[in-house]
C-alpha positions as CSV (number, residue, x, y, z in Angstrom):
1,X,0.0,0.0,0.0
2,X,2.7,2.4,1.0
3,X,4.4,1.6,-2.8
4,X,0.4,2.1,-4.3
5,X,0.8,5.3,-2.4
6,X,4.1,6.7,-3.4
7,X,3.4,5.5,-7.2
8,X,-0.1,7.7,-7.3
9,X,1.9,10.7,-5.5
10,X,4.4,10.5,-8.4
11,X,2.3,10.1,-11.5
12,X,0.0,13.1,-9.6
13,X,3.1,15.3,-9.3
14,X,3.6,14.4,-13.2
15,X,0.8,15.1,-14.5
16,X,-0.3,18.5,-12.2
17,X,3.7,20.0,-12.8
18,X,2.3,20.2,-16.7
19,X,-1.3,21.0,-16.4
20,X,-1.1,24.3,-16.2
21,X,1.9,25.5,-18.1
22,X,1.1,27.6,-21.2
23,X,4.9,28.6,-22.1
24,X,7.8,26.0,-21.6
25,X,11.9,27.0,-21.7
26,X,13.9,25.1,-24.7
27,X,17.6,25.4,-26.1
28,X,18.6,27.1,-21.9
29,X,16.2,29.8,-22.1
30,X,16.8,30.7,-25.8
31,X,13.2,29.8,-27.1
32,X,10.0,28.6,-25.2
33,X,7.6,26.4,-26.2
34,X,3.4,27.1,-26.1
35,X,1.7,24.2,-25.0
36,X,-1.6,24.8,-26.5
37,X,-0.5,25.3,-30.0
38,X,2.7,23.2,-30.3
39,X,4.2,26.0,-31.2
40,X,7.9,27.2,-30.0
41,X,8.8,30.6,-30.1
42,X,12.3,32.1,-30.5
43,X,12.9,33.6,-26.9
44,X,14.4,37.2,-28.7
45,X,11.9,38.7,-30.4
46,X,14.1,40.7,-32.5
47,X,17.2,38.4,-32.9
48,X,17.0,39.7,-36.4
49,X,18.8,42.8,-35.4
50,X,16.0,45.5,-37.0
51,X,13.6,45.8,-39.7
52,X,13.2,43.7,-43.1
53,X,11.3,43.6,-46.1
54,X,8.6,40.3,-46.1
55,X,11.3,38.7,-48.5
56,X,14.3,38.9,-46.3
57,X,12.7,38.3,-43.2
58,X,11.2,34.5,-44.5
59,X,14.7,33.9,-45.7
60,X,16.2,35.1,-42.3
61,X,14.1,32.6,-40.3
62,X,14.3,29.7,-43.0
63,X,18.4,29.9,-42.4
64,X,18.0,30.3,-38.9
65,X,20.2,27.9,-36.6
66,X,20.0,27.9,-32.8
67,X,22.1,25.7,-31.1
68,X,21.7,23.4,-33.6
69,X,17.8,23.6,-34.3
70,X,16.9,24.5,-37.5
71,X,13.5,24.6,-39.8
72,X,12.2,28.0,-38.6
73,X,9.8,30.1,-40.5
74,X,7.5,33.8,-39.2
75,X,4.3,33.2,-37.7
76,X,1.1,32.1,-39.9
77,X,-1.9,34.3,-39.9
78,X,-5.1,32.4,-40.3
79,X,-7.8,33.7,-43.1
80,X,-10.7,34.1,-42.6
81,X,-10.1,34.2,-38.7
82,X,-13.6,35.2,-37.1
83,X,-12.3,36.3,-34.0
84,X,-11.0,39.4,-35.3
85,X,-13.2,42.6,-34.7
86,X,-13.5,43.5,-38.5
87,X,-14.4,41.3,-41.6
88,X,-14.6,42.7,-45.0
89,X,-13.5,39.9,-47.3
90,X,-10.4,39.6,-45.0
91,X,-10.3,39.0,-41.3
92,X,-8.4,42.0,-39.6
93,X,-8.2,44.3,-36.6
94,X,-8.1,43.6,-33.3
95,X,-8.7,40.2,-31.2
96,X,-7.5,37.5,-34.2
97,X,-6.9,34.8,-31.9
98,X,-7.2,32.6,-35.0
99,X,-3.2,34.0,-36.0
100,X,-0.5,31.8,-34.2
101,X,0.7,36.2,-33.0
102,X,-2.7,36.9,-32.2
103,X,-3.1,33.6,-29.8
104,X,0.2,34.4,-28.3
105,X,-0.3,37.9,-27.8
106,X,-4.3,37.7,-26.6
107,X,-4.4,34.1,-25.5
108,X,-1.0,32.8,-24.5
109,X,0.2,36.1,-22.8
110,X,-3.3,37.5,-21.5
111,X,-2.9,40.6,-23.4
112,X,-6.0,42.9,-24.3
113,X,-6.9,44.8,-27.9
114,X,-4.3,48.2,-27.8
115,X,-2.1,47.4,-25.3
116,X,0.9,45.0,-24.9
117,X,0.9,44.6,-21.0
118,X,2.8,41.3,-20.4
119,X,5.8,40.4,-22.7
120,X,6.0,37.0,-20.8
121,X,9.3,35.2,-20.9
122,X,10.2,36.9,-24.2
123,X,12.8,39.8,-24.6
124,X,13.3,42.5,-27.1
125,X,9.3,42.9,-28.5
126,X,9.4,45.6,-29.9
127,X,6.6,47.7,-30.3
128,X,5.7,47.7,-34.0
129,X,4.9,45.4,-36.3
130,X,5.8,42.0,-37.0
131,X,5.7,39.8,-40.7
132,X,3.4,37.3,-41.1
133,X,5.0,34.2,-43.2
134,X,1.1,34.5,-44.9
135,X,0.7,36.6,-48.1
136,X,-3.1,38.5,-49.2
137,X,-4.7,36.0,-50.9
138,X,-5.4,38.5,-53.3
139,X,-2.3,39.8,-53.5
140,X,0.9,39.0,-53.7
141,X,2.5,41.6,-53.1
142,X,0.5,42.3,-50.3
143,X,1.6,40.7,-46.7
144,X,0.1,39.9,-42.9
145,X,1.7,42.0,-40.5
146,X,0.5,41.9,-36.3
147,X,1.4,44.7,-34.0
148,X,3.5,43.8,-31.2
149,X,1.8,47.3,-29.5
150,X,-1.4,47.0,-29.7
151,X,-2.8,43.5,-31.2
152,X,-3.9,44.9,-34.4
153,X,-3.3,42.7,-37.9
154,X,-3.6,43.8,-41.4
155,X,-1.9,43.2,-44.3
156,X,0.9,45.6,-45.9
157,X,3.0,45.9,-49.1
158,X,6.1,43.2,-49.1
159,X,8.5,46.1,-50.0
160,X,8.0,47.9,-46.5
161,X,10.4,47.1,-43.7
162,X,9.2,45.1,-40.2
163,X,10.7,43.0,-37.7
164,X,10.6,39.2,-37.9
165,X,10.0,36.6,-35.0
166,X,10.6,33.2,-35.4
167,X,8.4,30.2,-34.7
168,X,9.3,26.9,-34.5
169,X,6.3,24.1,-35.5
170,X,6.4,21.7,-32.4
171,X,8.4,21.1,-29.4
172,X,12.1,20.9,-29.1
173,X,12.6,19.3,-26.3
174,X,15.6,17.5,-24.6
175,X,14.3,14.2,-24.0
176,X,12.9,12.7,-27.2
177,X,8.8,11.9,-26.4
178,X,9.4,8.4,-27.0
179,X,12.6,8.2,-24.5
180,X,10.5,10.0,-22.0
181,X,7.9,8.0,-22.0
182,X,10.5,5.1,-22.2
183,X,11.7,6.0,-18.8
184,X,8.6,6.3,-17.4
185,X,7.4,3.1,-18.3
186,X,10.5,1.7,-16.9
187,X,9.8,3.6,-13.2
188,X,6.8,1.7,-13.4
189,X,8.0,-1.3,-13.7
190,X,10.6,-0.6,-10.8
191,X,8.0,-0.2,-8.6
192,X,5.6,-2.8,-9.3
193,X,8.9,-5.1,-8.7
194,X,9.6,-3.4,-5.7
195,X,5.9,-3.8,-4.4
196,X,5.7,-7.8,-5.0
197,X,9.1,-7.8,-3.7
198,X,7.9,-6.6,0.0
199,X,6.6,-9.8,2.1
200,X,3.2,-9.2,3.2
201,X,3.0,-9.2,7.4
């Protein structure tokens, strides 16, 4: 029983350390990973160093490489995203939670429509506007920007210059999955042996 006990404690403990974590550190602090949309997010938001046209930025986070990690690319924006306040053929404005910036900056980080209150764990937002890795549909010369200030999204001509953040799609995480849940499964097993091991008084 005091094994049953101990087991239940731990796989409690597991399970509650991860329930309500919305932003996870990855690479020691240098990008952190959203939970809810399996998403990880370059921990400098302007690791860049400054302002890009939509062109440069994509190929700036398509050659990114930290600490090894590769295959970054700038945040998608959804269309047509009916959370935003303002549809007219497009969906733009404020409160697009459907955008992977707009979830991080209404959802993920608590934010509200015009101001950016909570950065979270992220350093260097700067208070402008961000690339979208999404072009107009109608448009291509036309891109999705977000506004790190103030939550708004719209789209804006290619040839303009605006930061880019990189996203990562998934986790990247230190422990394979498969390793991790390797090693659990192994604990497990430890302490069922070490429960029919004990002689009954």
């Amino acid at each position: 029983m005091k094994y049953l006990s101990l087991y239940l404690t731990t796989a409690l403990l597991a399970v509650s350390s991860n329930a309500n974590a919305a932003l996870e550190s990855r690479l020691n602090g240098s990008a952190f990973y959203d939970t809810e949309t399996n998403l990880t997010w370059l921990a400098d938001a302007n690791a860049a160093g400054g302002k890009l046209n939509w062109n440069d930025a994509n190929q700036w986070a398509l050659n990114l490489n930290v600490s090894g990690v590769s295959g970054w690319r700038l945040a998608d924006t959804l269309q047509p995203d009916a959370s935003c306040d303002e549809q007219s053929g497009a969906s733009f404005g404020y409160n697009c939670s459907g955008s992977e910036f707009g979830n991080l900056f209404y959802n993920t980080l608590g934010n509200s429509a015009g101001a950016l209150t909570n950065a979270g764990p992220f350093s260097n937002i700067q208070s402008s506007f961000y690339w979208s890795a999404t072009e107009s549909a109608d448009d291509n010369s036309l891109a999705w920007y977000f506004n790190m200030q103030d939550g708004y999204q719209d789209i804006i001509d290619i040839s303009n210059e605006k930061y880019a953040w990189a996203v990562k799609s998934g986790d990247i995480s230190s422990v394979p999955v498969p390793a991790a849940m390797w090693l659990f499964g192994s604990g497990l097993l430890a302490l069922a042996g070490l429960a029919r091991r004990k002689p009954v008084s």
